[in-house]
N, C-alpha and C positions, 0 to 999 in steps of 0.2 A: 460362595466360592467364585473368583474370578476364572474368567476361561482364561486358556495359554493363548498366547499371539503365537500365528501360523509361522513358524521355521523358529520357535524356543527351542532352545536347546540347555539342557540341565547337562553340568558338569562336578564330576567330586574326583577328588585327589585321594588316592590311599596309600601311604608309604610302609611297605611292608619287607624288611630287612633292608638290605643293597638294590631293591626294585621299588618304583612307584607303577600303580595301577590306576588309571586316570578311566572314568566311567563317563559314555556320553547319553542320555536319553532324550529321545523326540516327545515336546512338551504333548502335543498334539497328540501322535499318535501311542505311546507309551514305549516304543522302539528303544533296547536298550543296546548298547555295544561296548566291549571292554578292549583297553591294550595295557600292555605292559613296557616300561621303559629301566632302565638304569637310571639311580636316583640322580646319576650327577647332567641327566636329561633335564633343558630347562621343560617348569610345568606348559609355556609356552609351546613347544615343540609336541609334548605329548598332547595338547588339548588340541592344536590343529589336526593329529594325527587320528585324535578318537573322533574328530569331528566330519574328516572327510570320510574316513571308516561308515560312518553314521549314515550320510549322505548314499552312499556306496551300498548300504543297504535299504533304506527308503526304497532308493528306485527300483533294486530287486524285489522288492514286496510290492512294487506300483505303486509307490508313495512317491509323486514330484516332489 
């Protein structure tokens, strides 16, 4: 198994009625984080959104 490169970040889309739920996970540390948007959110917008979230949390756990 190859290791993750330091700032991977894993992203999945799930659209669930009139909502999509966009999941971000830190490759590295296993860090998961969820948001929910309105599906007519481009997935662009939700995936910067779960991604700064994501960030936003690393540094709260001490993860630069």
């Amino acid at each position: 198994m190859v290791a993750p490169k330091p700032g991977e970040i894993y992203i999945e889309f799930f659209q669930i009625g009139q909502q999509v739920k966009a999941v971000a996970v830190d490759a590295t540390t296993g860090v998961e984080v969820t948001v929910f948007g309105p599906a007519s959110v481009s997935q662009h917008d939700l995936q910067n959104l779960a991604v700064r979230k994501l960030q936003m949390r690393l540094r709260q756990l001490g993860h630069s």
